[in-house]
C-alpha positions in Angstrom: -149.2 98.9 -17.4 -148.8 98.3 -21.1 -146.9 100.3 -23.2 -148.8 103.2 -25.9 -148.2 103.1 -29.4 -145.4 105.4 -28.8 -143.3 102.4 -27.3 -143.7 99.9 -29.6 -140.3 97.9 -29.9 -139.6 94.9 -32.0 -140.5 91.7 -30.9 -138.1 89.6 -29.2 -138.8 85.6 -29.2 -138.0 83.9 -26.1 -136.1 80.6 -27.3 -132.7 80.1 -26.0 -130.4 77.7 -26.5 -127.9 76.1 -24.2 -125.1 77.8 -25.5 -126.6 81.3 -25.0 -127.5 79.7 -21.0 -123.8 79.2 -21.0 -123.0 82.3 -22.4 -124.9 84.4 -19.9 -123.7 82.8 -17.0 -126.0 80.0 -16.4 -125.9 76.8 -15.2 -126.4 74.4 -18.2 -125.4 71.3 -16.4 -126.1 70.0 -12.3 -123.3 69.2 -10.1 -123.7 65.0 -10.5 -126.0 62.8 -13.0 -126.9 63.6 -16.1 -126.6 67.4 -17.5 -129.4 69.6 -16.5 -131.1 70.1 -19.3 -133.1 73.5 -19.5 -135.6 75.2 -22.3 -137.3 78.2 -22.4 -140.6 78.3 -24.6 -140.0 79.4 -28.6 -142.9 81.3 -30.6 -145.2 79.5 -32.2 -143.8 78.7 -35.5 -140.0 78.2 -34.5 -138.8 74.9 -34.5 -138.6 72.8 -31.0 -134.9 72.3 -29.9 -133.5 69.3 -30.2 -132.2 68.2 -26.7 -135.0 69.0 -25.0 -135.5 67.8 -20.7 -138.6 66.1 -22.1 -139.9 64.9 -25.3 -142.2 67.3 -27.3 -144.8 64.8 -27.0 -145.2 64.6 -23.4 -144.2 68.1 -22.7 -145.6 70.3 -24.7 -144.4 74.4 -24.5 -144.9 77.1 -26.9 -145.2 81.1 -26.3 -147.1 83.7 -29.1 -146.0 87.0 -28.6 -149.2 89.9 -28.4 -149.8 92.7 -30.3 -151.0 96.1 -29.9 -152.9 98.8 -32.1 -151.1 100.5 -35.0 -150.8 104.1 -36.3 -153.7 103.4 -38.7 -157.1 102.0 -38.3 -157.1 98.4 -38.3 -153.2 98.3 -38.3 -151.6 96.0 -35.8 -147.9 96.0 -34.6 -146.3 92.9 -32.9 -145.3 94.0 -29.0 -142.5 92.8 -27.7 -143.0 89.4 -26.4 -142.4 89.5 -22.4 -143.4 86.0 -21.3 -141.2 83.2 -20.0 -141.7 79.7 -20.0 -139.2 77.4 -18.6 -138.5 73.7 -18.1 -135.3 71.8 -16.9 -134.8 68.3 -15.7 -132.9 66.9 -14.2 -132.8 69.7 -11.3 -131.5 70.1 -8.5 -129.7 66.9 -8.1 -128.2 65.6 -5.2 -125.2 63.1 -4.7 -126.8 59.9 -5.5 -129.8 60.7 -7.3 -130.8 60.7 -10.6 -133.4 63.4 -11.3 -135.1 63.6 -8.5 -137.2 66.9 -9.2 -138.2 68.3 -12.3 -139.1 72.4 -12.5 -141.9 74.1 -14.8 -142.3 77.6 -14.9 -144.1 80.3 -16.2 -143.4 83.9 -16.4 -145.4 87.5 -17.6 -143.6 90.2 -17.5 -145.2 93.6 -17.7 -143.8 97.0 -17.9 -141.3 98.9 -19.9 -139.0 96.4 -18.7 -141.0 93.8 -18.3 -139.0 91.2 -20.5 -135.9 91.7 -18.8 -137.6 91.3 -15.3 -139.2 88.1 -17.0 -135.6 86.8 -18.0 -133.9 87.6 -15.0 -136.5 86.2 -12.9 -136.5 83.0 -15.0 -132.7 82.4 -15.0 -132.4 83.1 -11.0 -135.3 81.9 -9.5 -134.4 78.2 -10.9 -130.3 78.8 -9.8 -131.5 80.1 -6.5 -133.8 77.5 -5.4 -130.9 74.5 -6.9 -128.9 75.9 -4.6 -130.8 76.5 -1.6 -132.2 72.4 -2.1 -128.7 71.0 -2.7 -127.1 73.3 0.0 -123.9 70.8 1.0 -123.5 72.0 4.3 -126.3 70.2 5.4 -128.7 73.5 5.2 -130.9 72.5 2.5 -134.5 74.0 2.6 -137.6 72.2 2.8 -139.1 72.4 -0.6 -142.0 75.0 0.2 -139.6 76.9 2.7 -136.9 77.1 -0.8 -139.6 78.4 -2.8 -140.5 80.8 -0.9 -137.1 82.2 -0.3 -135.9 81.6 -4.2 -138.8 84.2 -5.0 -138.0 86.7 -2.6 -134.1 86.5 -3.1 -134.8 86.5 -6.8 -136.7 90.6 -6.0 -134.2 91.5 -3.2 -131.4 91.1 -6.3 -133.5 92.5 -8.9 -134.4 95.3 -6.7 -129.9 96.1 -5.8 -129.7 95.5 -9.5 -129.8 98.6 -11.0 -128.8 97.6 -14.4 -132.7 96.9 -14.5 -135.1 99.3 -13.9 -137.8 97.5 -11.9 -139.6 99.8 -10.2 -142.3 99.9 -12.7 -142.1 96.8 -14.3 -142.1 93.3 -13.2 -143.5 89.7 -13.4 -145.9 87.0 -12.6 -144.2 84.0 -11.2 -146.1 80.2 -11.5 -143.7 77.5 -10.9 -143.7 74.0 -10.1 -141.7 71.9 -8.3 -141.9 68.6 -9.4 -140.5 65.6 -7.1 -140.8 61.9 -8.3 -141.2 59.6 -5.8 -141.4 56.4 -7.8 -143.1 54.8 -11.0 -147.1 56.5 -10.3 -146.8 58.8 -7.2 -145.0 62.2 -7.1 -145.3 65.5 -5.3 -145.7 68.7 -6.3 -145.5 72.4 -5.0 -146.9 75.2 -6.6 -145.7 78.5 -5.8 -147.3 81.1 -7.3 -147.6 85.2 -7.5 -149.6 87.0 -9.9 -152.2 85.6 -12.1 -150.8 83.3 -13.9 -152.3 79.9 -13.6 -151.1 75.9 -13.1 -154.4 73.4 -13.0 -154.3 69.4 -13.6 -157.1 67.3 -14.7 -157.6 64.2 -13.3 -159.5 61.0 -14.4 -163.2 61.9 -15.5 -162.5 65.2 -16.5 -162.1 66.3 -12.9 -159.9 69.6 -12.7 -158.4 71.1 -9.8 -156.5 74.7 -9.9 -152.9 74.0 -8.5 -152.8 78.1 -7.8 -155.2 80.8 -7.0 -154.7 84.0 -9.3 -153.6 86.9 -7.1 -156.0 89.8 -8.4 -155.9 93.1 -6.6 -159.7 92.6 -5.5 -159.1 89.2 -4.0 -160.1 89.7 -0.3 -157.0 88.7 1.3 -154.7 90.5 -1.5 -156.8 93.7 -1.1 -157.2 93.6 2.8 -153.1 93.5 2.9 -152.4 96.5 0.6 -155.2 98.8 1.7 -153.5 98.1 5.5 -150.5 98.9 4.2 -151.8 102.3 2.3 -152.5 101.2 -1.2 -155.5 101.8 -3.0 -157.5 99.2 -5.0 -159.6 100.3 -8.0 -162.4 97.6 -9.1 -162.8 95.9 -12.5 -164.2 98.5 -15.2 -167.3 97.2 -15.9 -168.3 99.5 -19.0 -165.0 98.0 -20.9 -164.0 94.9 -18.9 -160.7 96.6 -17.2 -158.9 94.5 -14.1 -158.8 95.8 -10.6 -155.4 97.9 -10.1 -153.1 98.7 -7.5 -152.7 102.5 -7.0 -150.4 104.4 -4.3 -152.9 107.3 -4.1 -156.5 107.6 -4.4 -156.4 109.4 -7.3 -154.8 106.3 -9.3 -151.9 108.5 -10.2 -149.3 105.3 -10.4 -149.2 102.3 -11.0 -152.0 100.7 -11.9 -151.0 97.7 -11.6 -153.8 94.5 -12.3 -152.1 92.1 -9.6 -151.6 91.5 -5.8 -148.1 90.1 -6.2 -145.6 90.4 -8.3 -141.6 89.8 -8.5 -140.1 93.6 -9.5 -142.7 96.4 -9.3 -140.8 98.0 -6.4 -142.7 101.0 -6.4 -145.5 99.6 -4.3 -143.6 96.8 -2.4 -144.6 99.8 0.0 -148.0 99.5 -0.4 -148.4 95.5 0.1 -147.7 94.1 -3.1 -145.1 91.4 -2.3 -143.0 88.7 -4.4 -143.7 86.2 -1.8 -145.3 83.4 -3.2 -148.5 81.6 -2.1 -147.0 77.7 -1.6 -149.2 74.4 -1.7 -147.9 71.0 -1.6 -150.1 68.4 -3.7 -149.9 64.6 -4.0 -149.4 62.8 -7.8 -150.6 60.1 -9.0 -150.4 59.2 -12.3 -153.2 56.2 -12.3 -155.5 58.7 -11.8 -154.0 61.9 -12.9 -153.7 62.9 -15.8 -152.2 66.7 -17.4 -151.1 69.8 -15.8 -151.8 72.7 -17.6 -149.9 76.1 -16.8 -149.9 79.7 -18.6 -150.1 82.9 -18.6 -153.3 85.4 -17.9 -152.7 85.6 -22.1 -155.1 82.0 -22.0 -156.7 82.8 -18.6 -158.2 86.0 -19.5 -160.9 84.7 -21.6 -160.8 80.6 -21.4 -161.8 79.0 -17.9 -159.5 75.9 -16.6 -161.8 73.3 -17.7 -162.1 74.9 -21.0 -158.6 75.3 -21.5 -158.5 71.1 -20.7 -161.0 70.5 -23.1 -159.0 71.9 -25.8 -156.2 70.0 -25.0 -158.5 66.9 -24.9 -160.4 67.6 -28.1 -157.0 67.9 -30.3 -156.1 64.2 -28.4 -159.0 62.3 -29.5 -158.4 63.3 -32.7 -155.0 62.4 -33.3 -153.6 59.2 -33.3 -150.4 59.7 -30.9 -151.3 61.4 -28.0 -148.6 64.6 -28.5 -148.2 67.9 -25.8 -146.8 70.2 -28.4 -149.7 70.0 -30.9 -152.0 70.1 -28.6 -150.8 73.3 -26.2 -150.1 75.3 -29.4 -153.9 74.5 -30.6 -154.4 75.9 -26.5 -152.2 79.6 -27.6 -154.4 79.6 -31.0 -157.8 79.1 -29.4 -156.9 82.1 -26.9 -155.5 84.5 -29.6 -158.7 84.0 -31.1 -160.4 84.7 -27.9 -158.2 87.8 -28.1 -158.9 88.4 -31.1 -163.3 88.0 -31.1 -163.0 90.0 -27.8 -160.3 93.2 -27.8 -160.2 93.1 -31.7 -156.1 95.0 -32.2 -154.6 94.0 -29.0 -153.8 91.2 -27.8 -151.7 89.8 -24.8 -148.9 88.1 -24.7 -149.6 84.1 -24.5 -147.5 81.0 -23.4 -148.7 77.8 -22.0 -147.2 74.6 -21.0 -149.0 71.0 -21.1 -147.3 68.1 -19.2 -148.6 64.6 -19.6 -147.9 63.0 -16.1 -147.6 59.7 -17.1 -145.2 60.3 -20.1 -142.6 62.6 -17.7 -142.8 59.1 -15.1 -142.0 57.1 -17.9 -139.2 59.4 -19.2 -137.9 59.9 -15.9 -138.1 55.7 -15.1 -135.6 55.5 -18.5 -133.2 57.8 -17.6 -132.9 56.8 -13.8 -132.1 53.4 -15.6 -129.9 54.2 -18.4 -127.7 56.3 -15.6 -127.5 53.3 -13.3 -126.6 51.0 -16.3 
């Protein structure tokens, strides 16, 4: 669903401050505790904010906006740069705790709109779920049952929100909900739709996908839109295309190359759905290790364990272990990818890297500088 040369717009970078948060309406401080602290992923290149909800060095975020082919051979223009990636700590604080969860998020939008589907989705999914976990009239949601709801509140208003065009655009939504339960052990829920991607590695190099990528072809996502009357196309194997998501056999519209999405309302008919898939996994951080998440702009061409390595190579050879470096050297190694493998076009890219014993350690400091 990419744009053609036609539709090339200038890039927009995807940093924001807390002062445009407040400015658009957001939430840039919980209701007790500390301040909620909230960043959204800058382009590679721009410099790191200052307050951030974690240090750089244990978590690590960066975004690289993609490009597409120019008017002449071997020109490239920069596209405009429709992925999301979000972090904010503490979150969703109740009365008498001090960060109890943390939230990580990534976002790809796609579409002619696909960067404002991205932004809306990334500033209300995270108000909607803080509300729906702090709910004061003793209705609070479980964690997994909030998720779940906090996506598909998030599409009901995008969808009654017509200042936004979503019926062709919309986005991939990996988020994790991050709980600490004290000094090693935490838990986690993943809820994801789309292919974007959240995996961890654990102590010998072990790695374990928190999410399963949504593709059109996956049997479950397939079997529920061909029920519902959608057509599924495979991968092109004579150029590598995905499997789409068509509402007639003739692949007339959409095309689009996931199984769920938040926005895309044009085949919410035809079983593509903003509800997420939920899993709820134990932490612990004498064993654990990283959790990598990102965008199908790293997943396309670099496996999970790959992805890890890269991450681990950087660490050995630097002499502070430090998330930033090594996730940007993650969004370079896929450009190249890009780059060695579609040549003039490349996808949009952001990652996050977070060091699981560093955000324990952050979080055991500020739990005891608020209670001092």
């Amino acid at each position: 669903m990419s744009g053609n040369s036609s539709n090339f717009r200038q890039r927009r970078l995807s940093n924001i401050n807390q002062a445009q948060v407040e400015a658009a309406g957001g939430s840039a401080a919980g209701a007790q505790g500390r301040g909620r602290r909230l960043s959204m992923s800058p382009e590679m290149g721009a410099k790191t904010e200052k307050d951030l909800p974690f240090p750089k060095e244990v978590v690590g975020t960066f975004s690289c906006h993609g490009v597409e082919p120019g008017h002449r051979q071997g020109e490239t223009n920069a596209k405009i740069n429709q992925d999301r990636g979000v972090v904010m700590y503490p979150f969703a604080n109740a009365e008498g705790t001090q960060g109890k969860y943390a939230l990580f998020c990534v976002y790809d939008g796609h579409g002619q709109n696909g960067d404002k589907v991205s932004e809306y989705t990334a500033r209300n999914v995270a108000n909607t779920l803080e509300a729906l976990l702090k709910d004061g009239g003793g209705n609070a949601l479980p964690p997994a049952e909030g998720l779940k709801k906090a996506f598909l509140d998030v599409d009901m208003a995008l969808k009654n929100d017509r200042s936004i065009d979503a019926d062709l655009s919309g986005t991939t939504a990996v988020v994790l909900l991050y709980e600490f339960i004290d000094g090693t052990k935490a838990k986690v829920w993943s809820a994801n739709a789309g292919d974007s991607r959240a995996t961890m590695q654990s102590a010998g190099s072990k790695v374990t996908d928190l999410t399963e990528d949504q593709k059109p072809n996956t049997p479950d996502e397939q079997k529920r839109i061909e029920k519902a009357g959608g057509f599924v196309s495979p991968p092109e194997e004579e150029w590598g295309g995905p499997a789409r998501v068509w509402l007639d056999k003739n692949m007339t519209l959409p095309g689009l190359a996931m199984g769920r999405s938040i926005g895309d309302h044009v085949v919410s008919s035809v079983g593509v759905i903003a509800e997420p898939e939920v899993k709820e996994w134990e932490i612990d951080t004498s064993k654990d290790e990283m959790i990598v998440m990102a965008s199908d702009g790293v997943w396309e061409f670099i496996e999970s364990a790959d992805a890890c390595k890269v991450i681990n190579k950087v660490k050995a050879a630097q002499k502070e272990d430090d998330a930033t470096v090594q996730v940007t050297k993650l969004i370079e190694t896929a450009a190249a990818k890009w780059r060695q493998e579609e040549g003039d076009y490349r996808d949009d890219i952001t990652a996050i890297c977070i060091k699981l014993k560093g955000i324990h350690e952050h979080h055991q400091k500020m739990v005891a500088g608020a209670g001092a």
